[in-house]
C-alpha positions, 0 to 999 in steps of 0.5 A: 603940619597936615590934616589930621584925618587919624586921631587917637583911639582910630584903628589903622591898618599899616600899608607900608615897611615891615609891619605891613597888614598889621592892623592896630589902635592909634595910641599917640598922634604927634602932629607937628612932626607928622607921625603916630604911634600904633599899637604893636607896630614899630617894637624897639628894645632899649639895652640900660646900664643899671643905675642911669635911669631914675625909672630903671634902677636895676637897668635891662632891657626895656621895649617900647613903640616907635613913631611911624609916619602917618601917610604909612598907614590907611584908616580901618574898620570892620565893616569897610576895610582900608578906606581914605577919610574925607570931610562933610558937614551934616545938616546941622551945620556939624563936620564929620568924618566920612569914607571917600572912595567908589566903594565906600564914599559919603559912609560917615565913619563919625 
């Protein structure tokens, strides 16, 4: 199990596989496996048989998000774009997140 530097409600930029440059809302964040599930980013369709499912009576086609791994994506803002994300403690004794980098370090994010 990893750090988690990107929790749920954060928005990320995927940096790697076929969602690359999307740029969504961290819905879910599954630690012990090491992976999130952003939103718009990893589409799958289920193809149902009428009558399997409790939830899906009639059956179809039901489209849900995938995990993806959470070293595939870059924490995002407006102001400071892709940035990593590091740890500080403040003044009063609190820890917070901060941006890390030439650009952007010691920026607290929260």
């Amino acid at each position: 199990m990893m750090k988690r530097k990107i929790h749920k409600g954060d928005t990320v930029k995927v940096i790697t596989g076929s969602d690359k440059g999307v740029v969504g809302e961290v819905l879910e964040v599954f630690p012990a496996e090491g992976k999130i599930r952003v939103e718009g980013v990893r589409s799958q369709k289920r193809h149902l048989k009428p009558g399997r499912s409790m939830l899906h009576q009639d059956g179809g086609i039901v489209e849900k998000l995938g995990k993806i791994d959470i070293s595939n994506v870059m924490f995002y803002t407006e102001e400071l774009g892709g940035v990593r994300v590091g740890r500080s403690t403040s003044d009063e004794g609190r820890r917070q997140r901060e941006a890390r980098g030439r650009r952007h370090g010691g920026t607290v994010i929260d």
